[in-house]
C-alpha positions as CSV (number, residue, x, y, z in Angstrom):
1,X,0.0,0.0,0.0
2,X,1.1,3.4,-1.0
3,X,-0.8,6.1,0.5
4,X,0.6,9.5,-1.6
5,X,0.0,13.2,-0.3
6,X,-1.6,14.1,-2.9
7,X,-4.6,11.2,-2.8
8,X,-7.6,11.4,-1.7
9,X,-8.4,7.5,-1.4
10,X,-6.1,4.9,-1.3
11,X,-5.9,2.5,-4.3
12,X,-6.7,-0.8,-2.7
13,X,-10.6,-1.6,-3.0
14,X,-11.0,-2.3,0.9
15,X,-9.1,0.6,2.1
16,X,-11.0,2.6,-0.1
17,X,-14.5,0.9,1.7
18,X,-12.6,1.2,4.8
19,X,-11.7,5.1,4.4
20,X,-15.3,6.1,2.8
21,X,-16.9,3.7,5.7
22,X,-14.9,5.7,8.3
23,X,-15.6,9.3,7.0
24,X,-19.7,9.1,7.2
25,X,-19.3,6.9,11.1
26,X,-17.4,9.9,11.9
27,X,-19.4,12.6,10.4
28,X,-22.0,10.7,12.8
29,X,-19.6,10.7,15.7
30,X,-19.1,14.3,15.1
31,X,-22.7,15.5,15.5
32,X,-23.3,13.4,18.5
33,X,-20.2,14.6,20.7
34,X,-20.9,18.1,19.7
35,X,-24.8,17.9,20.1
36,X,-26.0,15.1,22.1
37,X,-25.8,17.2,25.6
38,X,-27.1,20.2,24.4
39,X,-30.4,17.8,22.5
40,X,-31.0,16.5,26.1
41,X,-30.8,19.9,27.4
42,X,-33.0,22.5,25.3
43,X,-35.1,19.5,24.0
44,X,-35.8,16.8,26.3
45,X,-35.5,19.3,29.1
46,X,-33.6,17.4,31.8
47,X,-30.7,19.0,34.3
48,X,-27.2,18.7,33.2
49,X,-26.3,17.5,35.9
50,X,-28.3,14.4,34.8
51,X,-26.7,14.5,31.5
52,X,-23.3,14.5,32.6
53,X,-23.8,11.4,34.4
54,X,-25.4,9.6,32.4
55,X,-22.6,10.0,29.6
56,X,-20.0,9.6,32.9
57,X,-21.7,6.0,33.2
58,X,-21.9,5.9,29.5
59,X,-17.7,6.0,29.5
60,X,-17.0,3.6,32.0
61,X,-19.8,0.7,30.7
62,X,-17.7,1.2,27.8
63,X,-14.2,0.7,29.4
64,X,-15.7,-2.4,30.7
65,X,-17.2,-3.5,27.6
66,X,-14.4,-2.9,25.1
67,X,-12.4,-5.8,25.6
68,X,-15.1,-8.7,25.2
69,X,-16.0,-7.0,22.1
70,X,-12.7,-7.3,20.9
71,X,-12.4,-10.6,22.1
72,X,-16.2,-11.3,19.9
73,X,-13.7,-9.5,17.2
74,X,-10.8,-12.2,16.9
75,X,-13.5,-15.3,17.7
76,X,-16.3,-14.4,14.8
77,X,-14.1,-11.5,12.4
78,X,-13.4,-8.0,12.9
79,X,-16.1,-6.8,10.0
80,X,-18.9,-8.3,11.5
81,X,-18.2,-6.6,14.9
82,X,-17.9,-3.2,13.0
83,X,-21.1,-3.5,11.1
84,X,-23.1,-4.6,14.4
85,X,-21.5,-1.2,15.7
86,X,-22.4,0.8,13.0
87,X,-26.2,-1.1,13.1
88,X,-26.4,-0.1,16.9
89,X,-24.8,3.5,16.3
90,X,-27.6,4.1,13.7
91,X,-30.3,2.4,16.0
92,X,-29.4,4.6,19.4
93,X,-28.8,8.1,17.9
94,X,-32.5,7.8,15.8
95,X,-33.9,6.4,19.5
96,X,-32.9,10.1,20.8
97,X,-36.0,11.2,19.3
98,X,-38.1,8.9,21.3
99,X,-36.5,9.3,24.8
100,X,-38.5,11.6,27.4
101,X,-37.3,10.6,31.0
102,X,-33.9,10.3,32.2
103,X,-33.4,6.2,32.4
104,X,-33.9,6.4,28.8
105,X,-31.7,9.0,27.6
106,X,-29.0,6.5,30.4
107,X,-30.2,3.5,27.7
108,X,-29.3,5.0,24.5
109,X,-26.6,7.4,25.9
110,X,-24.4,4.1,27.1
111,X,-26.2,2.5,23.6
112,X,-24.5,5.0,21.0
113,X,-21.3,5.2,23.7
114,X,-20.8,1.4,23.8
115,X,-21.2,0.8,19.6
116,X,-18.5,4.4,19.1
117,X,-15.9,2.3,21.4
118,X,-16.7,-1.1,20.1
119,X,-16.1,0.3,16.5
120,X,-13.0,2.0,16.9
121,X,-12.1,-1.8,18.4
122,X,-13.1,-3.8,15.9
123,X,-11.4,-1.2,13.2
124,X,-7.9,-1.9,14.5
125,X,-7.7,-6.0,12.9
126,X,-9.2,-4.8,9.7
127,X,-7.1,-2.3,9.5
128,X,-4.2,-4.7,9.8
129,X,-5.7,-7.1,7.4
130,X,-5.7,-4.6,4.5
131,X,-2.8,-2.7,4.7
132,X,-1.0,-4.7,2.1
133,X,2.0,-4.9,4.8
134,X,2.1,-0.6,5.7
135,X,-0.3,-0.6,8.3
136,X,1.4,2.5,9.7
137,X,0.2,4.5,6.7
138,X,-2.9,3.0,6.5
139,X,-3.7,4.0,10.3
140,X,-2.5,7.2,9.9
141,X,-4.8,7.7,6.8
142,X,-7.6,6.5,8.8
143,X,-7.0,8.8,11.6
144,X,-6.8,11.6,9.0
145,X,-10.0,11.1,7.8
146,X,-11.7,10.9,11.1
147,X,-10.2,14.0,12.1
148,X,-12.5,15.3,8.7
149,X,-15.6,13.9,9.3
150,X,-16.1,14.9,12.7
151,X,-15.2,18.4,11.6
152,X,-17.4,18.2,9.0
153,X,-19.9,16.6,11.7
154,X,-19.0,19.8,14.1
155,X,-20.1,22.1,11.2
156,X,-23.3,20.6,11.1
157,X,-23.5,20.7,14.6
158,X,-23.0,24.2,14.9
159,X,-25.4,24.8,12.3
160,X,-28.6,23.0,14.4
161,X,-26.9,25.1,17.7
162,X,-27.3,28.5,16.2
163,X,-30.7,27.8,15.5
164,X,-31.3,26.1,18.5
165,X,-34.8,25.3,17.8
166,X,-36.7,21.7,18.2
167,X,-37.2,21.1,14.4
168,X,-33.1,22.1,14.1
169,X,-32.2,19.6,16.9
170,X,-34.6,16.7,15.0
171,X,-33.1,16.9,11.1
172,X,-29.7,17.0,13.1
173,X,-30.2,13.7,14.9
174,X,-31.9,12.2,11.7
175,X,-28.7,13.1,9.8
176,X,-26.7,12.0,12.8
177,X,-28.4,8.3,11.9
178,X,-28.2,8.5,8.0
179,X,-24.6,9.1,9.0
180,X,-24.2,5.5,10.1
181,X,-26.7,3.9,7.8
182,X,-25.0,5.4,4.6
183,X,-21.0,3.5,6.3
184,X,-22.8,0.5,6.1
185,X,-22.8,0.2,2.3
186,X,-18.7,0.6,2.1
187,X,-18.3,-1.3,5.9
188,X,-20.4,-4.5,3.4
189,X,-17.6,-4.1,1.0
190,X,-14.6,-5.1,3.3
191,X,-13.1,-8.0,3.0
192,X,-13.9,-10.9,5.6
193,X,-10.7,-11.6,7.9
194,X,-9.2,-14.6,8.5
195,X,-9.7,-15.8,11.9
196,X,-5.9,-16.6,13.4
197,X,-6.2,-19.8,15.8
198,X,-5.1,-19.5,19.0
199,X,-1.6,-21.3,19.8
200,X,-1.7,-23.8,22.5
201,X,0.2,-21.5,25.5
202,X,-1.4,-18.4,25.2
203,X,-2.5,-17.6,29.2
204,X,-6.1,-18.6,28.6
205,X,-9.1,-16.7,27.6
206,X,-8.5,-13.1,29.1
207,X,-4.9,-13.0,28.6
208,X,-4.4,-9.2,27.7
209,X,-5.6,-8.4,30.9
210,X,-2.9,-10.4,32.2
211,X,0.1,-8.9,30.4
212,X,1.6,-6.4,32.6
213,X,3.9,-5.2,30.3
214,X,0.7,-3.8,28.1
215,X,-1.1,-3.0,30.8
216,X,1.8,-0.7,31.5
217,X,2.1,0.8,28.0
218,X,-1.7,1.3,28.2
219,X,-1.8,3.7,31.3
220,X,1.4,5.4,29.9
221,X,-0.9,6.5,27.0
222,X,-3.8,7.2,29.1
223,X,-1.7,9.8,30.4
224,X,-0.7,11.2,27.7
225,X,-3.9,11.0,26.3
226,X,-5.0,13.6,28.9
227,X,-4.0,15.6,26.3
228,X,-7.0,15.8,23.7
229,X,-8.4,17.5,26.7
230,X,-6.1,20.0,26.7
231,X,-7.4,22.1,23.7
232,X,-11.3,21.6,24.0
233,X,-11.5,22.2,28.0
234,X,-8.2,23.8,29.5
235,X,-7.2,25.9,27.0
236,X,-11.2,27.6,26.7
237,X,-11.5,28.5,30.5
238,X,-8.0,29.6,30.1
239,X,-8.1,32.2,27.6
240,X,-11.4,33.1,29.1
241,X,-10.0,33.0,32.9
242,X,-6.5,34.3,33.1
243,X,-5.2,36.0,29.5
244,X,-5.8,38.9,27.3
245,X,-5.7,37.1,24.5
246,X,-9.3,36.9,22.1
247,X,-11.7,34.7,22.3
248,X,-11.1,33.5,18.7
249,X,-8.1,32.0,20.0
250,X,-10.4,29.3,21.3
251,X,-11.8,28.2,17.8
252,X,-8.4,29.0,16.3
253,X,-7.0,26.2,18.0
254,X,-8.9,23.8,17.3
255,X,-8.9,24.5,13.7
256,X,-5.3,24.5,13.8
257,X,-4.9,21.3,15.6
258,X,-7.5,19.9,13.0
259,X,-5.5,20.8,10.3
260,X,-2.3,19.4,11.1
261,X,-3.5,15.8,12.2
262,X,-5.4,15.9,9.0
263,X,-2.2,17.1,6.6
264,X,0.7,15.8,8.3
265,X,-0.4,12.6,10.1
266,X,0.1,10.1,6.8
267,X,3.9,11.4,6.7
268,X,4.7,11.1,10.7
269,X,3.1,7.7,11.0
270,X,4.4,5.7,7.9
271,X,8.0,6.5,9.6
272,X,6.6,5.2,12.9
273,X,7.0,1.3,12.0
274,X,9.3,-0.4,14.5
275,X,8.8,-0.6,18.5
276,X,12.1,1.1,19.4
277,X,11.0,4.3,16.7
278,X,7.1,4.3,18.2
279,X,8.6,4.4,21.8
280,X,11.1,7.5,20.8
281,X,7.6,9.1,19.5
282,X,6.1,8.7,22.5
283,X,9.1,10.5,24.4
284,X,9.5,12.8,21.7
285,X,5.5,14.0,22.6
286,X,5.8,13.9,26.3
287,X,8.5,16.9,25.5
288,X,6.6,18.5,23.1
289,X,3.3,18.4,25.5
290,X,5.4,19.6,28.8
291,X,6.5,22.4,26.4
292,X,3.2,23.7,25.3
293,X,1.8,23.7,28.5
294,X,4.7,26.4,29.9
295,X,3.9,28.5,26.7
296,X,-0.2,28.6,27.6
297,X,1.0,29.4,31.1
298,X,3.2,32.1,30.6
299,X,0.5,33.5,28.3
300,X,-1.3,34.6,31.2
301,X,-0.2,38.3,32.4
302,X,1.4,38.7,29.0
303,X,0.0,41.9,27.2
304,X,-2.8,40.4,24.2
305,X,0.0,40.3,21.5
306,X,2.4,38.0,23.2
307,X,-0.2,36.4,24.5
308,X,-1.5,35.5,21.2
309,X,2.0,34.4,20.3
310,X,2.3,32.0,23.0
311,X,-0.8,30.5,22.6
312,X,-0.3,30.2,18.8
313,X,3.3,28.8,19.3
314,X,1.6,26.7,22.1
315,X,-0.6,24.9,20.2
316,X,1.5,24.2,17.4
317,X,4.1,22.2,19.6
318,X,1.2,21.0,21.0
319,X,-0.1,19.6,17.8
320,X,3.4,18.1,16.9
321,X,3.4,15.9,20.0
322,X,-0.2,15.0,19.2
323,X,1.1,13.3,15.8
324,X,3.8,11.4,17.3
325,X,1.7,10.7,19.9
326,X,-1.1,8.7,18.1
327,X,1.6,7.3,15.8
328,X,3.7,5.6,18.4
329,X,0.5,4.5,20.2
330,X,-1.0,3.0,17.4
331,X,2.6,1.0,16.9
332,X,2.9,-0.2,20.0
333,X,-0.5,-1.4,20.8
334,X,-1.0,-3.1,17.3
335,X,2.8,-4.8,16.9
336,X,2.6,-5.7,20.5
337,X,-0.5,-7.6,20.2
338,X,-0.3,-11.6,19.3
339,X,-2.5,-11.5,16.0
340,X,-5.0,-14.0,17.4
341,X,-6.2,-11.9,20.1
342,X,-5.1,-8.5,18.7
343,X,-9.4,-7.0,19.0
344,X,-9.0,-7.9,22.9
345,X,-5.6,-6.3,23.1
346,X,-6.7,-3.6,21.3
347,X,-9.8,-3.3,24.3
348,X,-7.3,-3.6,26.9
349,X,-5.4,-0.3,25.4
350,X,-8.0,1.5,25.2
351,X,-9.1,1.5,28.8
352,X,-5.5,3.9,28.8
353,X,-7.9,6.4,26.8
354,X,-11.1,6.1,28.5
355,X,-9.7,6.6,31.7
356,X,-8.4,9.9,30.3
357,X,-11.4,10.9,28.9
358,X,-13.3,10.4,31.9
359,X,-11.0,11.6,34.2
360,X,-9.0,13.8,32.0
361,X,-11.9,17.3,32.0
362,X,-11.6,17.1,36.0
363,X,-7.6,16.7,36.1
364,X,-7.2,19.5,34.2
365,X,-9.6,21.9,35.6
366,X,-8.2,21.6,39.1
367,X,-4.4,21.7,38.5
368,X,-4.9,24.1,35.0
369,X,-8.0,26.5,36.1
370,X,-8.2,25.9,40.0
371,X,-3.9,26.3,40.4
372,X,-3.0,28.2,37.8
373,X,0.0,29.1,36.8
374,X,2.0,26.0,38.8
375,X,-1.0,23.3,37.9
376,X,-0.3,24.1,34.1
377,X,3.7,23.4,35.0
378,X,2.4,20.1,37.0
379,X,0.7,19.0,34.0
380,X,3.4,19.8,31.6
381,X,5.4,17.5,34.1
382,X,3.1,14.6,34.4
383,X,3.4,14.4,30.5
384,X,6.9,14.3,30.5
385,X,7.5,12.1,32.7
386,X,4.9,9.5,30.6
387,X,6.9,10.0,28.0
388,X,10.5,9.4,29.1
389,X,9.1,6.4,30.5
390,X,8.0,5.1,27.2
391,X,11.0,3.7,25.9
392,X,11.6,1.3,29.4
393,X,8.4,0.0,29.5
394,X,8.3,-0.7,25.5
395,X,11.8,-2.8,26.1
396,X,9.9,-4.3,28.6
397,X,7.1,-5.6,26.6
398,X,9.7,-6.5,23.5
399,X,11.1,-9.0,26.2
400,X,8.2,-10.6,27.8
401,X,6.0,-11.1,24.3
402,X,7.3,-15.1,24.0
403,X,6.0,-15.0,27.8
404,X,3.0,-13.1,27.5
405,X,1.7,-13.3,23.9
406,X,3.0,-15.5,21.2
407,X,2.1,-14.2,17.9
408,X,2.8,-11.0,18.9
409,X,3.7,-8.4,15.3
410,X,2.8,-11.2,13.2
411,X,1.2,-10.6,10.2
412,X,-2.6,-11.9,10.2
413,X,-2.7,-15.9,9.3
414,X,1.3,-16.7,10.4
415,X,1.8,-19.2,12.4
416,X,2.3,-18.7,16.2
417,X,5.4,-21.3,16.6
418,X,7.3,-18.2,14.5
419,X,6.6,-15.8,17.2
420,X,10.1,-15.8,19.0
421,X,11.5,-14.2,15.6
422,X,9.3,-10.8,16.3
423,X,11.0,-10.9,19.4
């Protein structure tokens, strides 16, 4: 596979399903995480406090459900998983128009939450399958064009918010589940992957959840992960709270941020394709984090120009580590994985994630808003060291995958006896 620049779909058949398949899921995933709060809010009419907890318990139900569904993944084939996911998306965002009291908005709230997480599980194996050997570039590609549709998803969004009237809010949610019907068609076109047998040693059913090592590498990137939380929560109250910078700083961000994943992620992660290099990325975006947050802090007190300055500068660097970030996390949680259990692995990473996204909005707050100054250092710190710790722990798991999971950076269909050579 040979992703260029300059293309807008890849060559190969299924990537092409997989990319078109992944832009409308997206678009959908877009519109809900922009609108679903404020639907429940000026339409159904409940508190947000009720809102926020419901997609609180939404998060962790799918935490806990992620790694069955990858297991369901590796035992009946990745594309049947990511159909059902898509099926259910559709299914619980058109149910928002039925909901009325606050245990059903809970239902389809943890519904819609569950089927996002078990897609983005069940995406990983295919992804693998298809990349005619570069799944580096193939990820990458993919991530780009999620980082498009949920823009493009976010412009809809902001569309139905403006009017902010109930006929508004209802075309949005019905588009919101044409979104998911319409990836159907190109999800039907991907190819059927090979289920890999299990080798005879492979520490029984749950064994990702045994493998320290991984377990390791996925906290590592939960904190780090902190970070997508950085731009759409800190940085907001920030520029609001404590600068003199303009508001449109807030929005300029994110379209910045939005722009670079989408241009430049294709050319970071095709050169992130050993261990050793994705580890190095990892390190290389724990320094680039811990630097961004000492420019946003040192934008406070700064007169509105240099303000604007840092900020700008801030979120640049802050952007860079973002790419190496998601390019040495997707290398080390794929290659790591034996190939006949890579959906469940896959689950068990992304608990590193969901932990920062549940926990991420209230770490930030306090030490970033509540501390100021010093919690914006403390964060930059907690990053950093995450990062500098990447390289240890990913030696570790190089060592340990005869011990923990044979089969481990296959290719899909090997046999596991040849597992020791990847070591």
């Amino acid at each position: 596979m040979r992703i260029r620049g300059s293309a807008v779909l890849p060559a190969s058949g299924a990537q092409r399903a997989l990319a078109l398949a992944t832009l409308a899921s997206s678009t959908g995933k877009g519109i809900f995480l922009t609108t679903g709060v404020l639907y429940f809010i000026r339409v159904v009419r409940l508190p947000a406090m009720e809102i926020g907890v419901a997609f609180s318990i939404a998060g962790f139900v799918s935490l806990i459900l992620g790694v069955p569904a990858g297991h369901v993944a590796d035992r009946r084939g990745p594309r049947a998983v990511f159909v059902a996911s898509l099926l259910l998306s559709a299914a619980a965002t058109g149910a928002f128009l039925l909901v009325h009291a606050s245990w059903s908005v809970l239902l389809v709230v943890v519904l819609a939450t569950v089927a996002q997480a078990t897609l983005l599980v069940a995406r990983g194996p295919i992804i693998n399958d298809i990349a005619d050997g570069r799944p580096q570039e193939l990820r990458a590609y993919i991530r780009s064009v999620t980082n498009v549709g949920i823009a493009v998803g976010a412009m809809a969004a902001g569309w139905a918010a403006q009017a902010d009237t109930t006929q508004a809010y209802h075309r949005l949610i019905l588009l919101n589940c044409a979104c998911f019907l319409v990836a159907l068609l190109p999800a039907f076109r991907i190819p059927r992957t090979e289920i890999v047998e299990a080798p005879e040693q492979t520490g029984g059913r749950w064994a990702a959840l045994r493998d320290r090592p991984y377990l390791a590498l996925s906290l590592l990137d939960g904190v780090l992960s902190i970070q997508y939380r950085v731009l759409t929560v800190a940085l907001p109250l920030w520029v609001v709270s404590a600068t003199s910078a303009p508001r449109w700083m807030i929005s300029a961000a994110v379209v910045v941020n939005t722009a670079m994943i989408i241009l430049l992620q294709v050319a970071v992660g095709r050169r992130v394709d050993t261990p050793r290099r994705a580890a190095l990325a990892l390190r290389r975006s724990g320094w680039a984090f811990c630097a961004a947050c000492a420019a946003v802090a040192w934008a406070a007190g700064s007169p509105a120009w240099a303000a604007v300055t840092l900020l700008g500068a801030a979120v640049v660097v802050h952007s860079v580590g973002e790419l190496w970030q998601a390019a040495g996390g997707f290398e080390v949680s794929n290659v790591l994985a034996p190939r006949h259990a890579i959906g469940q692995y896959l689950g068990v990473f992304g608990i590193g994630m969901g932990l920062a996204e549940s926990f991420g909005p209230a770490l930030l707050t306090w030490l970033c808003i509540g501390w100021g100054k010093p919690g914006w250092h403390v964060m930059g710190a907690l990053f950093l060291a995450a990062g500098l710790a990447a390289p240890a722990v990913v030696r570790w798991a190089e060592s340990t995958r005869v011990r923990y999971a044979p089969g481990a950076g296959l290719p899909a269909g090997k046999p596991a006896a040849l597992s020791s050579e990847a070591v």
